[in-house]
C-alpha positions in Angstrom: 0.0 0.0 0.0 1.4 3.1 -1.1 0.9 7.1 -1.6 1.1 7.3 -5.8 0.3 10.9 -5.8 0.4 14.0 -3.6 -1.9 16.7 -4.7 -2.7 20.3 -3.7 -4.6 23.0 -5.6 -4.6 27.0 -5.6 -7.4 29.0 -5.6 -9.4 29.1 -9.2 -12.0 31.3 -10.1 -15.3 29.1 -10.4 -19.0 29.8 -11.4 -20.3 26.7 -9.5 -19.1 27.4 -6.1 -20.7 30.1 -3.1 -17.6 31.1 -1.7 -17.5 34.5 -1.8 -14.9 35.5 -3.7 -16.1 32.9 -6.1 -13.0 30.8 -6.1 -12.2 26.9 -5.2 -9.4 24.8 -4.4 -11.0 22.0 -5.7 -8.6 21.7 -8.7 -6.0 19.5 -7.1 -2.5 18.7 -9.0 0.3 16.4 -8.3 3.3 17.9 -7.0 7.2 16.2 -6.4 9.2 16.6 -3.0 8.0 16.7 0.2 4.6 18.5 1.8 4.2 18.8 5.5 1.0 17.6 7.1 -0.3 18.9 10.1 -3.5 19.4 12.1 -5.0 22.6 10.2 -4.7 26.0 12.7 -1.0 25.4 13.1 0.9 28.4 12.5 2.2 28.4 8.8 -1.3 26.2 7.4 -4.7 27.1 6.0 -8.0 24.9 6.6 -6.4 22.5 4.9 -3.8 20.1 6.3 -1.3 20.3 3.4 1.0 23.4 3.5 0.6 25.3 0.0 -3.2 23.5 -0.3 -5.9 25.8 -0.8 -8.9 25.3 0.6 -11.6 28.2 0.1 -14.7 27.7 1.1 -14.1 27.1 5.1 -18.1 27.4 5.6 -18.0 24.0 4.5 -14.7 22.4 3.7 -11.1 22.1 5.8 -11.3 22.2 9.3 -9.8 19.0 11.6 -12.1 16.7 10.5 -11.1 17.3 6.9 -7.4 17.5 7.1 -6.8 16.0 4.5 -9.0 14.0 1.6 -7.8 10.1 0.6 -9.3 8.6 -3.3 -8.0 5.6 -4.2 -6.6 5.1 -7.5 -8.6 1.8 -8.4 -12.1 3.7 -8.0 -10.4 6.8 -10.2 -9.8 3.7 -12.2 -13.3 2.6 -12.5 -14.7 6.0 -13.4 -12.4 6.2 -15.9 -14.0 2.8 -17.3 -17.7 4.4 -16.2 -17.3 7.7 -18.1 -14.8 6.9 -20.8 -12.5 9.3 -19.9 -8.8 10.0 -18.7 -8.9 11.3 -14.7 -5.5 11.6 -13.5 -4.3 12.1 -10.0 -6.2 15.1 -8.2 -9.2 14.9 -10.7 -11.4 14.3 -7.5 -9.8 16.8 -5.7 -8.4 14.4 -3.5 -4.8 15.6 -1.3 -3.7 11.7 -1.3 -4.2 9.2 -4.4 -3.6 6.0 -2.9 -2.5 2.4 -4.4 -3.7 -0.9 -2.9 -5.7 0.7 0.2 -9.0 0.0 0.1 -10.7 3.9 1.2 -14.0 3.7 1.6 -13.8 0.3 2.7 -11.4 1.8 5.8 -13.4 2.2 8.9 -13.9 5.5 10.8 -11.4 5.4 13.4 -8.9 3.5 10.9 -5.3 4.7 11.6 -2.9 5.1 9.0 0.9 6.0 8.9 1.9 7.9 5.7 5.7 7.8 5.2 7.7 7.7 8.2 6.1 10.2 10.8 2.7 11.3 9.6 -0.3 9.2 11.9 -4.0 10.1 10.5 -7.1 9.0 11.1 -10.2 8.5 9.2 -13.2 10.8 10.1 -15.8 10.5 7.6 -17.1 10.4 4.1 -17.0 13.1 1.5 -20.4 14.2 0.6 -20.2 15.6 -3.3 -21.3 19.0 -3.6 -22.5 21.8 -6.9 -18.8 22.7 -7.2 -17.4 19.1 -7.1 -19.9 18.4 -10.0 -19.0 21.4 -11.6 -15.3 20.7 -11.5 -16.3 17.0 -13.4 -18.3 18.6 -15.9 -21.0 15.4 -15.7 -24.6 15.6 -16.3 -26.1 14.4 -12.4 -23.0 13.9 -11.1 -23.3 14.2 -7.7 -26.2 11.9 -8.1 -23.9 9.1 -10.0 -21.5 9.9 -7.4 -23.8 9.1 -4.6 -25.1 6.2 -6.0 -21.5 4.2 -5.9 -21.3 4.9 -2.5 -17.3 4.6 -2.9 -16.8 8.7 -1.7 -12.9 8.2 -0.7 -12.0 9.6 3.1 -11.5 12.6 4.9 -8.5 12.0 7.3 -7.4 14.5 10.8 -4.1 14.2 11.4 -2.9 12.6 14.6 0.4 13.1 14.5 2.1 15.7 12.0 5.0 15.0 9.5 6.3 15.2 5.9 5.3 12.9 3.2 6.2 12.5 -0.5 4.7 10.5 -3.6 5.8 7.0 -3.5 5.3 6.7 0.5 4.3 3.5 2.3 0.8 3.6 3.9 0.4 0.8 6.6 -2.8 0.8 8.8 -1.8 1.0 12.1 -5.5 0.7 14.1 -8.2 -0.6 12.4 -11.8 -0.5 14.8 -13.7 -3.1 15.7 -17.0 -1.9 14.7 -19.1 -2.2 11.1 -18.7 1.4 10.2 -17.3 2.1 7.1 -16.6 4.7 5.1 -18.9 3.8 2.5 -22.0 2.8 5.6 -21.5 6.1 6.9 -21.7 7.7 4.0 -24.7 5.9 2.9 -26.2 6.9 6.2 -26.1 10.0 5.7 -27.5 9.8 2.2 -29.6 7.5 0.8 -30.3 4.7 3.6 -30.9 7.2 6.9 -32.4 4.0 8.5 -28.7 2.9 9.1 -28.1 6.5 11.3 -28.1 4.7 15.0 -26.1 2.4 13.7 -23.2 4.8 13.2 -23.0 5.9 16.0 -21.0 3.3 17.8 -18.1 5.3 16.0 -18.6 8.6 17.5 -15.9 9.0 19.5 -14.1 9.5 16.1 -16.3 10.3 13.5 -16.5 13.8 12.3 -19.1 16.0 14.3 -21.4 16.8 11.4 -22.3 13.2 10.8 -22.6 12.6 14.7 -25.8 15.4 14.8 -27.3 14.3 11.6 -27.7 10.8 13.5 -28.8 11.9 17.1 -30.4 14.4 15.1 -32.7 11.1 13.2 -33.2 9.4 16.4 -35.1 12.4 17.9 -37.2 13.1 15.6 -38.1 9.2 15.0 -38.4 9.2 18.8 -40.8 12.0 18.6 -42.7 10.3 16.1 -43.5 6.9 17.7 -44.2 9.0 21.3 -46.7 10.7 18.9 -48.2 7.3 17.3 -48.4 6.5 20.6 -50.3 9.2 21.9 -52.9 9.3 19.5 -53.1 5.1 19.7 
């Protein structure tokens, strides 16, 4: 298991996106050498986790919880196949393209050590978004997107360090517990039924998804109290 490609982006001017200067980072490109990963709010780094990595729109992207975004290189693969298209490495918008790990199949929780020093931890799903589909240039994209259910991972970082293209990537912690990547995400989207269920990862999945299930459980609480009030 390996790190093929590092990407980062710089801010673009884009008419699908709300940011308000109207410009995305979403336009990731490999680069060579070395980038330094660190827990976003360090001195020296933007919402992002990768120094030089733009990441625009902080209402809804960046942030610890999205340090830094994992696609593997077999599902870029597989859209390629889908769309009949070339996507190289960053097409996604994704900071790490990775060989032989399984992404969305990692669970939240998962530990991983990239290269020698960097420790990160999977979070959560991405969820596709108007600029995301704008960037593909795909008729219902983000609905194709959804539908696969394979979103890649957003990943905090644990423990900070450099990394490079062509790094090892060994799982270090792997959670005994049935939520995916790909469950949570389709708990969040298009089977809400599975929300309690994710829920025995909360101690380390992102935030946002934690409401959204607690969130669910209320209101279906509130609705059999109400079934049973009028029964």
């Amino acid at each position: 298991m390996k790190l093929l490609s590092l990407n980062v982006g710089r801010p673009v001017v884009s008419e699908h996106t709300d940011q308000a200067e109207g410009v995305t980072g979403i336009d990731k490109r490999p680069v060579e050498g070395a980038v330094r990963v660190a827990a976003p709010g360090t001195e020296g780094f933007g919402a992002g986790g990768l120094e030089g990595d733009a990441v625009c729109d902080t209402r809804h992207h960046g942030g610890e919880h999205q340090a830094v975004y994992a696609f593997a290189r077999e599902d870029l693969d597989a859209w390629e196949r889908t769309l009949g298209r070339t996507l190289r490495n960053g097409s996604f918008g994704e900071n790490l393209t990775t060989e032989g790990v399984d992404v969305s199949g990692a669970k939240i929780g998962e530990r991983w050590r990239v290269g020698s020093d960097l420790v990160l931890e999977v979070a959560s799903g991405r969820i596709p978004c108007r600029t995301f589909q704008g960037h593909m240039g795909e008729k219902g994209w983000v609905k194709r997107f959804t539908e696969q259910a394979a979103p890649g991972a957003y990943l905090r970082v644990v423990e900070p360090g450099a990394i490079r293209a062509g790094d090892t990537i060994e799982i270090l912690h792997r959670p005994d517990h049935e939520v995916t990547v790909s469950f949570q995400f389709r708990a969040v989207t298009t089977e809400r039924d599975l929300l309690p269920r994710i829920l025995v990862a909360a101690d380390t999945l992102a935030p946002e998804a934690v409401r959204v299930a607690r969130t669910y459980m209320a209101k279906q609480g509130s609705g059999a109290e109400a079934g049973e009030a009028r029964g």
